[in-house]
C-alpha positions as CSV (number, residue, x, y, z in Angstrom):
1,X,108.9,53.8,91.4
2,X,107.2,51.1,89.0
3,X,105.3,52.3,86.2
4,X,101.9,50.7,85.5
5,X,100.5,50.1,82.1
6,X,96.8,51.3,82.2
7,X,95.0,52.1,78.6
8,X,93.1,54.9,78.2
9,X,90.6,56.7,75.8
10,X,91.0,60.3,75.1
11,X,88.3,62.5,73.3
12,X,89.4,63.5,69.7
13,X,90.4,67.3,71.1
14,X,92.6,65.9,74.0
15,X,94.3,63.3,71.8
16,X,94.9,66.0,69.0
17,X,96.3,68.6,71.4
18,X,98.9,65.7,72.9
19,X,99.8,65.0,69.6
20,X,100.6,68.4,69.0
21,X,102.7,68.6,72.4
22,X,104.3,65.7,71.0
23,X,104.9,66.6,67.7
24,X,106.4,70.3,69.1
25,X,109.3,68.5,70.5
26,X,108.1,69.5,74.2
27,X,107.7,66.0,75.1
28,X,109.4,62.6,73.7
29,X,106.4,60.8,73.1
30,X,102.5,61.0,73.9
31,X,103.2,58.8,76.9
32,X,105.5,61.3,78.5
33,X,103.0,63.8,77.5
34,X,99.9,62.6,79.3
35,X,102.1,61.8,82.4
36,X,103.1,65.5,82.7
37,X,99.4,66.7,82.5
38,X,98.1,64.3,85.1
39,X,101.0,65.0,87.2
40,X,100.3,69.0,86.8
41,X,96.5,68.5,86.9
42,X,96.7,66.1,90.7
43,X,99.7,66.5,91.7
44,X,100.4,70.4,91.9
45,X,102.7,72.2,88.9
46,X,105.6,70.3,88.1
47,X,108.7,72.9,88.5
48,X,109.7,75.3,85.5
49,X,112.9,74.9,86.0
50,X,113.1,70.7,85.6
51,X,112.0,72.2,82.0
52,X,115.1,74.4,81.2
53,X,117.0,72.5,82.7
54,X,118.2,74.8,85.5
55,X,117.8,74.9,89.2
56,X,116.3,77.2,91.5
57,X,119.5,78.2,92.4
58,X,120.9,79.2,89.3
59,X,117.3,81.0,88.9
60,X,118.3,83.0,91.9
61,X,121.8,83.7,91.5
62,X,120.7,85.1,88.1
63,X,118.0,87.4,89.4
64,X,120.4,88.6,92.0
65,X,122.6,89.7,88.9
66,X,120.5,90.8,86.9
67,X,118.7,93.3,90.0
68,X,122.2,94.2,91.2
69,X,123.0,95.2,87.8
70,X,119.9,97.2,87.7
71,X,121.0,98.8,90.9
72,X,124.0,100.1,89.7
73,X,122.7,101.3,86.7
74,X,119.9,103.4,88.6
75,X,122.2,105.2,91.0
76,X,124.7,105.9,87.9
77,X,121.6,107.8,86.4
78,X,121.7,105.5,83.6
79,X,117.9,104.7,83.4
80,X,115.4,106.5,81.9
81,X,112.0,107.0,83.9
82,X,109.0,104.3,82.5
83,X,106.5,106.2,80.3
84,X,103.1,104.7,79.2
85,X,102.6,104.8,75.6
């Protein structure tokens, strides 16, 4: 994929929230940045996991841990019934 150069002017409240994107560490630069958001905003949500750094997979294989865990933990009797506060 080639990249194109095209400038662009933001409004003073969109260029000071990239900034702070930027600034966070979320993002390497405002370039970056502004790529993600268009890409979100057209395109559809960029995966969460491309963010952590973790595939779906390894999401999944997780959850199926974590539930099973759960599972074994209910039928020991080990879990206390939810109350609201």
């Amino acid at each position: 994929m080639n990249a194109k150069n095209h400038p662009v002017t933001l409004s003073e409240p969109a260029c000071a929230l990239v900034e702070a994107v930027v600034a966070s560490g979320r993002y390497p630069d405002f370039s970056a940045a502004v790529q993600d958001a268009v890409w979100c905003q057209f395109m559809g949500e960029r995966a969460v996991f491309d963010e952590y750094a973790v595939t779906p997979a390894e999401v999944e294989r997780a959850a199926r841990h974590d539930l099973a865990a759960i599972r074994k933990d209910r039928k020991a009797g080990k879990l206390k019934a939810w109350q609201p506060l």
